[in-house]
N, C-alpha and C positions, 0 to 999 in steps of 0.2 A: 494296684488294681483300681480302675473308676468305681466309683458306688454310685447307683441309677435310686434317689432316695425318693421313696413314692408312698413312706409313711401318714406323710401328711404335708399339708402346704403352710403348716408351721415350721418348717425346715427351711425356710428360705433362708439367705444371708443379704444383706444390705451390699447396693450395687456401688462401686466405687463412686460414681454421683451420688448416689445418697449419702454415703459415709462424709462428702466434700458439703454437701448442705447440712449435713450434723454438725460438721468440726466449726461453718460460719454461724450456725441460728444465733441470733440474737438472744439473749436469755435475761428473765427476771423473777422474781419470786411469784409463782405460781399462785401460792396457798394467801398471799395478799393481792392475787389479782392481778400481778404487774408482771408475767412475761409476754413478750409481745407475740413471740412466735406462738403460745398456747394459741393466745386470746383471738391469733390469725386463723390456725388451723376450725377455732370453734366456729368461725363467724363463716369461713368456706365451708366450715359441713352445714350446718343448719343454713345456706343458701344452696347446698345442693340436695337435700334432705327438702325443703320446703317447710322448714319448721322455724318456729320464732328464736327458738336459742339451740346453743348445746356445751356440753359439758367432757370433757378431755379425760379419761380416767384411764389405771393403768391396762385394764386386759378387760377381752370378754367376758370373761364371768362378773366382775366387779358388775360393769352395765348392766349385766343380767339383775345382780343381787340389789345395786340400787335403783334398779325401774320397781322389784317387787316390792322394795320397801318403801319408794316413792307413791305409790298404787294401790296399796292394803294394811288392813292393820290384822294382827294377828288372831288365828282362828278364819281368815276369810278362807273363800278356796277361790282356785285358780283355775278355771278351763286352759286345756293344755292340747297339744298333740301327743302323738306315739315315739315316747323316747325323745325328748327334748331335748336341748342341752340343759335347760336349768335344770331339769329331772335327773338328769343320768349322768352327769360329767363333773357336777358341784360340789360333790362331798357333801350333799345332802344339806345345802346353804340354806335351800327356800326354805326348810324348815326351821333348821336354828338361829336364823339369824329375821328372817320376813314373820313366822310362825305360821306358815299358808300349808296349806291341804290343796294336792293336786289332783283331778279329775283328768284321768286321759282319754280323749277322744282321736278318732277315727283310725287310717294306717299310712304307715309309711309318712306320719309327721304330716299328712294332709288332711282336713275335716270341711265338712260344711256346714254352713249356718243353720240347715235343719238338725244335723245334730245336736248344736248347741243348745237350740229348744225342747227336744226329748231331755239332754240331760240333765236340763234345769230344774232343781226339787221344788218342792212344796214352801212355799212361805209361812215356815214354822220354827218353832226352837228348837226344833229337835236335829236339824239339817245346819248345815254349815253353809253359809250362803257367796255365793260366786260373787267376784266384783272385779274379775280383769279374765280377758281370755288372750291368750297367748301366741301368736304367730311363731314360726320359724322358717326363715325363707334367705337362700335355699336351705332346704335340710339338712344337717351333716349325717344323723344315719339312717334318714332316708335318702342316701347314696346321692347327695346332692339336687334334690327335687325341687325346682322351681313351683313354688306354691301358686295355682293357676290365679289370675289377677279378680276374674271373675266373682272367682268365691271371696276372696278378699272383699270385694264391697258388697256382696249381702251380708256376709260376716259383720262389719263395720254396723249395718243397718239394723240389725240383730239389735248387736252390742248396743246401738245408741236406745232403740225403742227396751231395752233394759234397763237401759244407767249402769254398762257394765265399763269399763275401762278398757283400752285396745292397746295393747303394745305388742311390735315387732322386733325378735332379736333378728338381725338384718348381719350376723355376723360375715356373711358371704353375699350379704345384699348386693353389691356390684356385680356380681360373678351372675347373678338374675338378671340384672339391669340389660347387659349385654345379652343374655341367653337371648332377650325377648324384644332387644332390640328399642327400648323404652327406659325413656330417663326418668332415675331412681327418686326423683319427687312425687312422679306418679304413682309409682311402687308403693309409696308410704303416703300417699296424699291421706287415702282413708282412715288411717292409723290415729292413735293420741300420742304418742310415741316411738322411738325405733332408738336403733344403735348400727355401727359397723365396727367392723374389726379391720386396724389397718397391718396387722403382723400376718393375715395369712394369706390368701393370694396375693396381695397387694405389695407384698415385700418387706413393709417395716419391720424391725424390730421388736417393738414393743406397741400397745394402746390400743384402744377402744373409743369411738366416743357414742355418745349420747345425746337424743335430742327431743324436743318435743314446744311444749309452749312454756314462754318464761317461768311463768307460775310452779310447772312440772320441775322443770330445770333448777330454777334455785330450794327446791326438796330436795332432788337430786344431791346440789351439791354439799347440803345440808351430812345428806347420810353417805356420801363422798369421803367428807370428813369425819365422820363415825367409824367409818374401815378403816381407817389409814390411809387414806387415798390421795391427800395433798404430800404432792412431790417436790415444790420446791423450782429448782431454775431446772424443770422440764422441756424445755422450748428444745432440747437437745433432739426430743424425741418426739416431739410435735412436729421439729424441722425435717423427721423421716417421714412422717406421717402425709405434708402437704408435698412433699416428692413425689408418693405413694399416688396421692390423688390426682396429682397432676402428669404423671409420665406413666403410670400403669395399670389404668384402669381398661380404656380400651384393647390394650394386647392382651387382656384375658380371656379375648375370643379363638386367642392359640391357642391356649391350654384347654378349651375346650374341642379342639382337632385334634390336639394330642391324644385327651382322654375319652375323642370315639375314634381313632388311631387303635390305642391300644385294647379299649373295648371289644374291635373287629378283631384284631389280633388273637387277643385270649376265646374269645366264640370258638375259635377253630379249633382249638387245642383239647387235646383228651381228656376226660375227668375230669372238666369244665363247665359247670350250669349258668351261662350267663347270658342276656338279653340285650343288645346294645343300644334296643331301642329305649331301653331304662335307662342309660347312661346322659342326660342332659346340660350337664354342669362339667365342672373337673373334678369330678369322686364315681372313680369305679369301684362297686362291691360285686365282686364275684363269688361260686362257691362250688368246692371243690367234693366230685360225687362222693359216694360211699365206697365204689371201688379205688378210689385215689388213696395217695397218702396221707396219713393222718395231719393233721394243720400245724402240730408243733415241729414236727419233721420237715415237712414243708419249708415253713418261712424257715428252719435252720441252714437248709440246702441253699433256697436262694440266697441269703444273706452271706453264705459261702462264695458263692457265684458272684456277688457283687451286687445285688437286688434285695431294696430293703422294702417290704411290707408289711403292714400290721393286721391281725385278728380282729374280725367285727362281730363277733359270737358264734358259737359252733361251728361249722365247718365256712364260715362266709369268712372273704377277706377285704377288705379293704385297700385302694389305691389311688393314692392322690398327685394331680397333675397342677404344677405350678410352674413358676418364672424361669426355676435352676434346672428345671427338667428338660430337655430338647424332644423333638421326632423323633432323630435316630436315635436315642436311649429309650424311648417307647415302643420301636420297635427291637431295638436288644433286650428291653424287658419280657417282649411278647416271648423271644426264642429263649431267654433260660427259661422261664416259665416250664415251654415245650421239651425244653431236654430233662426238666426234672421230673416232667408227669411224661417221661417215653419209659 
């Protein structure tokens, strides 16, 4: 039986071109600075980011955990959005490992710069004082919501007439870039730093990078190496990384037809609450009524059927469209779907 896997766009698999610039990268000791393909991949992102340097680590969260502890010292707080990733997906890093206190602002992972000044406290001892506020663009569980650009630079203007620090986890940054038709240096121009993730839409296997201005950067790699995070002759995985950037950035304008493809799709279907004009990016969260089946029943049926989707809190579900995913498996996703809520 085929399986239509629409967990997540971490499931992708490396394309036999990739796996063939994996098996050639050139490789050298990372952790002394000498492999070349790293030291390639850093120099193209930080010229397509528009930042002074960047930094090659193994996954999203690592970049998440070294930007906060590149950016605060412990007891600050953090302005944040609703349901982060660093908030919600870390095993609770920012705290043990940054010592930050998180302040969540606005919904669905969007906020604006006026609220950042309501929630700003009093300059006193008694408060714990903000010094970075936190972008996530797109959101992952605000169903992949392209953070509007606008707000980003009064955000930015905020932050500076504060002296707050700005960083953007950019984990799907590309997957924006395209939504909006605007190159992702613009995206982050406003920013003090950012990161991408190249394992999820983008296809690679593994990594994250990090970028910002030199000064940020060699912190960065400071507390890099405080994780664990020097890898060695990496370039294996750098060399998926500059495939990634180089041959699958723009086709994620598919998986964005796919995922209001299937958006449309599930609309129609019974015991279905979904809006597909909410769907912008490639993450559909749907949510299935009170007269429907219960969500664990559910995804056991479809996963029976051959349709794999994940739980996104109470009765919402979560579906992710990427490279491995085709149309017509978006539309045979829409019909088990329908056979199982008939």
């Amino acid at each position: 039986m085929s399986i239509i896997e629409l967990r997540s766009d971490t499931f992708t698999r490396p394309s036999q071109a990739m796996r063939q610039a994996i098996a050639e990268a050139e490789v050298g000791d990372d952790v002394w600075g000498e492999d070349p393909t790293v030291l390639h991949l850093q120099r193209q992102v930080a010229e397509l980011l528009g930042k002074e340097a960047a930094l090659f680590v193994a996954s999203g969260t690592m970049a998440n955990q070294v930007a906060l502890l590149s950016h605060t010292h412990h007891g600050d707080e953090v302005l944040v959005g609703w349901r982060s990733h660093c908030t919600t997906y870390e095993a609770g890093a920012g705290a043990a490992l940054a010592g930050v206190m998180f302040k969540t602002l606005g919904e669905n992972g969007i906020f604006t710069a006026h609220q950042i000044l309501t929630a700003l406290p009093p300059r006193d001892v008694h408060f714990a004082q903000p010094t970075l506020v936190w972008l996530e663009n797109t959101h992952n569980a605000g169903g992949g919501k392209v953070f509007p650009q606008h707000e980003v630079e009064r955000i930015a203007t905020v932050a500076g007439e504060r002296k707050l620090a700005l960083h953007l986890d950019g984990a799907r940054l590309m997957h924006a870039a395209v939504a909006l038709g605007r190159p992702a240096r613009e995206l982050v121009a406003p920013v003090d730093s950012c990161s991408i993730c190249l394992s999820k839409g983008l296809g690679a296997p593994a990594g994250s990078v990090l970028a910002g201005s030199a000064d940020f950067i060699r912190r960065a790699h400071r507390f890099r190496k405080m994780l664990g995070g020097g890898m060695r002759q990496v370039g294996i995985l750098a060399a998926a990384g500059i495939y990634a950037l180089e041959h699958n950035v723009q086709r994620l304008t598919q998986d964005h037809e796919n995922a209001q493809l299937l958006a449309q799709g599930l609309a129609r279907v019974s015991n279905i609450r979904l809006d597909p004009k909410s769907v912008e990016t490639n993450i559909v969260i749907f949510e299935i009524e009170e007269r429907g089946p219960e969500l664990p029943a559910f995804l056991d049926t479809c996963r029976e059927a051959g349709l794999l989707l994940a739980g996104a809190g109470g009765r919402r579900i979560r579906a992710v469209v990427h490279l491995d995913v085709s149309r017509e498996q978006c539309q045979q996703a829409v019909q088990i779907v329908a056979r199982v809520m008939a």
